[in-house]
SEGUNU-16273 format. One record per residue: x, y, z of N, C-alpha, C, CB in turn. Coordinates in steps of 0.1 Angstrom, whole numbers, padded with zeros to 4 digits, always signed. Glycine has a CB too. Layout:
! residues N
XYZXYZXYZXYZ...
This chain:
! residues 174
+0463-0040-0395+0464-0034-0408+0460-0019-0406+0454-0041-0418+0467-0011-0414+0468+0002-0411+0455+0009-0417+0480+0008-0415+0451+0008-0428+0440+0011-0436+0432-0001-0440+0444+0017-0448+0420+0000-0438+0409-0012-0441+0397-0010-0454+0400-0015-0425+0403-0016-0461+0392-0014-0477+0397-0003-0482+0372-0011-0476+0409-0001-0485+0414+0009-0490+0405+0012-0502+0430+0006-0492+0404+0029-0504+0397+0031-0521+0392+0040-0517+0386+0021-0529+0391+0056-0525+0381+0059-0526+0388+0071-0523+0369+0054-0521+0383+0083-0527+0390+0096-0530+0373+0109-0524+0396+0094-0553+0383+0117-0513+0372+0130-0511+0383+0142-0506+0358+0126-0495+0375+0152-0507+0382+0165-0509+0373+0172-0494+0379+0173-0528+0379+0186-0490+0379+0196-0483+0382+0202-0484+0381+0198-0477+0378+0213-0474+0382+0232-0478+0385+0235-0465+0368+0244-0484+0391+0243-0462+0399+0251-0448+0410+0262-0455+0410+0237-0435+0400+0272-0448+0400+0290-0457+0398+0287-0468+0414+0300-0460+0413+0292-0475+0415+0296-0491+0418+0284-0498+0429+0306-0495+0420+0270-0486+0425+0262-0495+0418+0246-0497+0439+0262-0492+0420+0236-0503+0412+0228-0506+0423+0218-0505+0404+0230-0519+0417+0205-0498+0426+0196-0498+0417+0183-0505+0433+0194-0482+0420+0171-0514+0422+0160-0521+0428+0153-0516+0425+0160-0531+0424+0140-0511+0428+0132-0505+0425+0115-0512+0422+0137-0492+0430+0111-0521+0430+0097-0526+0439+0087-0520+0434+0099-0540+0430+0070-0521+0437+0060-0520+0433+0048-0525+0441+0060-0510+0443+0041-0528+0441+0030-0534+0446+0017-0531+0444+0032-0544+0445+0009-0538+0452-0006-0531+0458-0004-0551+0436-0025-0522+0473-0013-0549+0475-0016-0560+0489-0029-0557+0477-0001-0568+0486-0041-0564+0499-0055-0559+0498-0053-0547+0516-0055-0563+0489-0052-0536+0485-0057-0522+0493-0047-0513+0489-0072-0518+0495-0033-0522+0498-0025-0516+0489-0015-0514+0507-0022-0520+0490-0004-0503+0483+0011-0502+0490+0018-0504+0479+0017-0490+0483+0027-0515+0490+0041-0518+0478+0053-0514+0495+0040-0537+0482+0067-0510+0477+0076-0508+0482+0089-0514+0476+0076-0496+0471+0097-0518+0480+0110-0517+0470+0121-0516+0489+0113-0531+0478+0129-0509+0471+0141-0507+0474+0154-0512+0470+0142-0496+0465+0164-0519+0467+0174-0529+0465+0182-0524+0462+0174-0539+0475+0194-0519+0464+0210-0513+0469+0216-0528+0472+0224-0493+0454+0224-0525+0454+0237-0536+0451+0248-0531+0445+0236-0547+0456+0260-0535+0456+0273-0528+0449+0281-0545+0476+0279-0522+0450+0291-0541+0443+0303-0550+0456+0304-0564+0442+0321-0538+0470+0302-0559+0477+0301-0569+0488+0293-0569+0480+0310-0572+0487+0279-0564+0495+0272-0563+0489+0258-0561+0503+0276-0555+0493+0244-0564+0489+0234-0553+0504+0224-0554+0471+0224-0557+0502+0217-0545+0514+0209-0539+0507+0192-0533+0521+0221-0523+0517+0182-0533+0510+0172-0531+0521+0158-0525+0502+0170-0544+0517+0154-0516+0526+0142-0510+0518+0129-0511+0531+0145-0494+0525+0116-0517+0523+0106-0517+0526+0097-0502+0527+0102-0528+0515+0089-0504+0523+0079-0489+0518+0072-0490+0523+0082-0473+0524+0061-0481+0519+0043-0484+0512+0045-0467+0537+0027-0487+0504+0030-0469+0496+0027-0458+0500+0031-0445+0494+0015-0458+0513+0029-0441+0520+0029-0430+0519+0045-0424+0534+0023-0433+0521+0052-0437+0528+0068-0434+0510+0072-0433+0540+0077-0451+0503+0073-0441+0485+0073-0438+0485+0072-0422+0474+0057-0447+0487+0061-0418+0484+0057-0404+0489+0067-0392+0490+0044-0402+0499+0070-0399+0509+0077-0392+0505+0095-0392+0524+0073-0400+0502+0099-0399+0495+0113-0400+0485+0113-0391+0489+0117-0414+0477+0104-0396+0465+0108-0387+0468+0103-0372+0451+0101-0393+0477+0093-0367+0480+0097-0357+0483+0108-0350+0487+0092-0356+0490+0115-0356+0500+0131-0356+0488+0141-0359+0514+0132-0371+0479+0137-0363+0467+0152-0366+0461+0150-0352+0452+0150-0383+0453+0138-0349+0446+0135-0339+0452+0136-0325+0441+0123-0341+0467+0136-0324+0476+0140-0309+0472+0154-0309+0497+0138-0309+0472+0163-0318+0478+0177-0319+0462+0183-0315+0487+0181-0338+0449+0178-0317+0438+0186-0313+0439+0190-0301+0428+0181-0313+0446+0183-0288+0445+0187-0273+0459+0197-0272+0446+0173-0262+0467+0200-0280+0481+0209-0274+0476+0218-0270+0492+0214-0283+0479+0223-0264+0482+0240-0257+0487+0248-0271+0497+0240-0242+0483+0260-0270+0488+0272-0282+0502+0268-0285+0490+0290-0275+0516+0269-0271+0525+0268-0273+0535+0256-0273+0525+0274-0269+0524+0250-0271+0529+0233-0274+0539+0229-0283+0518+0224-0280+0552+0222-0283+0558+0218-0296+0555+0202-0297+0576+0221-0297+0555+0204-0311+0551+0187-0312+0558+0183-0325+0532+0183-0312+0566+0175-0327+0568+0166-0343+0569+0153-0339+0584+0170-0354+0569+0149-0355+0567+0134-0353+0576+0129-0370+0545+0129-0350+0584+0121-0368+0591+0116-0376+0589+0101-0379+0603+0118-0372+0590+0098-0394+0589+0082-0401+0594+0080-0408+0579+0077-0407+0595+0070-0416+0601+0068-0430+0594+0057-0435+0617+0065-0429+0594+0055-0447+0585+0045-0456+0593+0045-0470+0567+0052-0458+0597+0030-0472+0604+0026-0483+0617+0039-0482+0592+0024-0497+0621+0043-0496+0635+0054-0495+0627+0070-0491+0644+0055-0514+0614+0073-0485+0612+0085-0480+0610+0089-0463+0602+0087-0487+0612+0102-0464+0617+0103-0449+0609+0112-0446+0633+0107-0446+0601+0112-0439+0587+0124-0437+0584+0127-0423+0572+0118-0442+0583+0141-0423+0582+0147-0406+0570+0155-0407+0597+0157-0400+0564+0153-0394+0553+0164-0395+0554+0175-0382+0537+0156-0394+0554+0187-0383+0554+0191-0371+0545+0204-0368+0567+0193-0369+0542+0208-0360+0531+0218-0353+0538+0229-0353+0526+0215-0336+0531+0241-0361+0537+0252-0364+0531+0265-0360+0540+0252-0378+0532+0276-0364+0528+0289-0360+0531+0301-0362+0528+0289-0351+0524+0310-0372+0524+0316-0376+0519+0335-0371+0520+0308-0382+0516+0344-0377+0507+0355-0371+0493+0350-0373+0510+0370-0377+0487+0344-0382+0474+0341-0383+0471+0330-0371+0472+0336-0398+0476+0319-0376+0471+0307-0371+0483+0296-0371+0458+0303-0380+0474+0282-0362+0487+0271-0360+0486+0263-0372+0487+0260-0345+0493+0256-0378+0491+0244-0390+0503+0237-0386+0491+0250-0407+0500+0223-0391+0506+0213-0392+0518+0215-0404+0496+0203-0395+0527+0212-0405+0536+0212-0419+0543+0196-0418+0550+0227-0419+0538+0197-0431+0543+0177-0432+0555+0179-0446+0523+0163-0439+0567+0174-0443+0574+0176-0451+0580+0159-0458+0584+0187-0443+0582+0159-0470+0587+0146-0475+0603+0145-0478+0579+0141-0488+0610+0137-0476+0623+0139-0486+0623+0125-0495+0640+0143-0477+0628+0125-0508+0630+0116-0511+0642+0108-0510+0626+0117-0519+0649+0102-0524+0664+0095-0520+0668+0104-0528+0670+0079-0523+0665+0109-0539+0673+0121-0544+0676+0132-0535+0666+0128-0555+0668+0139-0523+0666+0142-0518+0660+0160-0519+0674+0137-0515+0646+0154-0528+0639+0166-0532+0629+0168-0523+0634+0165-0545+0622+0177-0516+0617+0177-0505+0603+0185-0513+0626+0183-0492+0590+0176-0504+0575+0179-0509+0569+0185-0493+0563+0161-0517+0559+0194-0499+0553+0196-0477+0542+0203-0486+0566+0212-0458+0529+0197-0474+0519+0206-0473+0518+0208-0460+0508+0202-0478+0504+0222-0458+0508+0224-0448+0488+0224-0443+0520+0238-0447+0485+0219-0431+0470+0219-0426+0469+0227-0417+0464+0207-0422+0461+0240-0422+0457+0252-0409+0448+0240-0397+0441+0269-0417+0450+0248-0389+0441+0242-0375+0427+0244-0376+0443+0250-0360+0424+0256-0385+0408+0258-0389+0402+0265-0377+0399+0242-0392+0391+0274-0379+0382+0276-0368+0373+0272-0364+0378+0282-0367+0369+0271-0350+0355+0265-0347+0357+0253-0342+0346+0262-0358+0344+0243-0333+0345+0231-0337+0354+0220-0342+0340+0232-0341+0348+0226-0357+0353+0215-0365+0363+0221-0378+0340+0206-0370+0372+0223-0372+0385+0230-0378+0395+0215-0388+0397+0238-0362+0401+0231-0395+0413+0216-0408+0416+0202-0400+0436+0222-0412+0424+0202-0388+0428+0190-0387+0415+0180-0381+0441+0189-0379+0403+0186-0375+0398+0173-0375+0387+0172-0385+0393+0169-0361+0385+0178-0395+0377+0173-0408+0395+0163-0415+0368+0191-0421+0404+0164-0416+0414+0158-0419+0418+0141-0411+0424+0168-0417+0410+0145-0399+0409+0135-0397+0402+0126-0397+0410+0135-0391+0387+0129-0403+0374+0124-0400+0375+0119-0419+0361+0139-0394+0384+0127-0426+0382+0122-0443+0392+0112-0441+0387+0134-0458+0404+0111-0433+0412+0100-0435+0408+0088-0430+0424+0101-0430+0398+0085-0417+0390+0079-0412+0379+0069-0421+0386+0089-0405+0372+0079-0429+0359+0076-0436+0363+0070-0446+0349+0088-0440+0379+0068-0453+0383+0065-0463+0395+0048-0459+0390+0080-0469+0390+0044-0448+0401+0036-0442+0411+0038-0435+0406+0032-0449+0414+0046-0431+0426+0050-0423+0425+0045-0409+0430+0066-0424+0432+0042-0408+0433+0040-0389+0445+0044-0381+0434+0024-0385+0447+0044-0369+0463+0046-0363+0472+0035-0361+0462+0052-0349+0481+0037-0365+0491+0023-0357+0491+0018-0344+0505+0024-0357+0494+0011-0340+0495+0008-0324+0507+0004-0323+0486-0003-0317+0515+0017-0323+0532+0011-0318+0535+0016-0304+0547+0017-0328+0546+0015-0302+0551+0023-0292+0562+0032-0292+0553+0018-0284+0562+0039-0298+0564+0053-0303+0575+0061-0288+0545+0061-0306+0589+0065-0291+0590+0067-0278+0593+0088-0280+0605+0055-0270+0589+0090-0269+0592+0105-0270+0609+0106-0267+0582+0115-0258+0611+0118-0275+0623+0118-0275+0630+0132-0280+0625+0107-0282+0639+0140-0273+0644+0151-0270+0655+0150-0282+0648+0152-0256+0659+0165-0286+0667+0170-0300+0675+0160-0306+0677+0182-0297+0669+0153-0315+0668+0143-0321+0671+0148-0337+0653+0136-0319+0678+0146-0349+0677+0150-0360+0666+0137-0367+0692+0154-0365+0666+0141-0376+0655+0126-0384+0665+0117-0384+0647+0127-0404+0674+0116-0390+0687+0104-0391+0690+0100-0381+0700+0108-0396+0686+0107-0369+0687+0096-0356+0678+0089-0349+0692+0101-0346+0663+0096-0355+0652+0096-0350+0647+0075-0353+0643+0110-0358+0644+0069-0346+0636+0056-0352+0625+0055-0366+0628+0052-0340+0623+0051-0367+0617+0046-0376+0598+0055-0375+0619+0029-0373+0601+0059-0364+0585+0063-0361+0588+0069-0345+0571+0047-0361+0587+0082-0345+0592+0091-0329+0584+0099-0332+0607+0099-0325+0585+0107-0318+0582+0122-0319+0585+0127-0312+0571+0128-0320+0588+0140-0318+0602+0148-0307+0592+0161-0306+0623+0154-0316+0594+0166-0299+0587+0178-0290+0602+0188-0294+0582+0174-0267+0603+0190-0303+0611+0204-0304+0609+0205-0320+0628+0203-0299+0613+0221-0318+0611+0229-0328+0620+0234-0339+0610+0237-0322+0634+0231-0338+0643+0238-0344+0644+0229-0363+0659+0236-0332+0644+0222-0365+0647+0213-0376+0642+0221-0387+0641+0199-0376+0630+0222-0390+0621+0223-0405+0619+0239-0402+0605+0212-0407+0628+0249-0401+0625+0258-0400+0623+0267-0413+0630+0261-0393+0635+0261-0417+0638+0271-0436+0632+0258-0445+0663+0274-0442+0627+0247-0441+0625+0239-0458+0618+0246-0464+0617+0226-0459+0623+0249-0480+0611+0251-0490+0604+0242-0494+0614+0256-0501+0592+0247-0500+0577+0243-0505+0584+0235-0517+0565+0257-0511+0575+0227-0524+0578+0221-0537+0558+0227-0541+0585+0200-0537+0565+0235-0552+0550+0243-0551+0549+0245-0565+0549+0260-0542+0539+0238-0572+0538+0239-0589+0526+0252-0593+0532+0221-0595+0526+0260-0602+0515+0270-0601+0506+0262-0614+0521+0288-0604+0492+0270-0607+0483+0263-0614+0479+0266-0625+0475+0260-0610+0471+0261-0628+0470+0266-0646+0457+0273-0650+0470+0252-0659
């Protein structure tokens, strides 16, 4: 089971921005979601137990990369199709996790690497952890220029080119 005692809702900070992280059990299902908020905007993706499991797999690979490392990782859960991949910027590296749905409206947050120690992704890992989360144990195969529609059910492709232009789904706050 991917999450154990599902429940219970905690938040973080990394820089400017604050992440919320809730989950629940509801008809013997897991639901999650996670909220970033910025200084003038926040944004937020839902995910079921499976896709939970699956992040934090993908947060906890990405602490050992090298600077120039590429790394994504592709899933799908019920009609959504979600990719996360290792990015880079002039500041700093972050994660960008992007959703599509069946309409095909697309949600992404994005998790700086943080400084120090104990930087964004592993307090992201340590809140998904403390809250039930666990990793899957599949076998996951690596796999070269892959689009998501060809990708399995759960990969990760070490290239870069895909999610270059997605826009944000970015509500301003009030």
């Amino acid at each position: 089971m991917p999450v154990s005692t599902p429940g219970g809702r905690c938040w973080f900070g990394v820089e400017l921005k604050t992440f919320e992280i809730s989950i629940e059990e509801h008809k013997g299902k897991v639901h999650g979601k996670i909220c970033e908020r910025g200084p003038k905007f926040s944004s937020w993706i839902r995910f079921g137990g499976k896709g939970l499991s699956l992040l934090l797999e993908g947060v906890e690979s990405c602490y050992g990369l090298k600077e120039r490392a590429p790394f994504r990782k592709f899933w799908s859960e019920g009609n959504r199709a979600y990719s996360l991949e290792l990015r880079r910027n002039n500041a700093r590296r972050f994660l960008f996790c992007v959703v599509r749905d069946a309409k095909n409206k697309r949600f992404s947050l994005a998790f700086p690497e943080g400084r120090g120690l104990v930087g964004g992704w592993k307090v992201l890992a340590s809140k998904l952890r403390s809250l039930g989360v666990s990793p899957l144990q599949w076998n996951g195969a690596l796999m070269e220029n892959h689009t998501p529609a060809q990708a399995p059910s759960s990969s990760i492709i070490r290239d870069s080119s895909y999610l270059r232009d997605c826009p944000c789904r970015v509500t301003p706050s009030r």
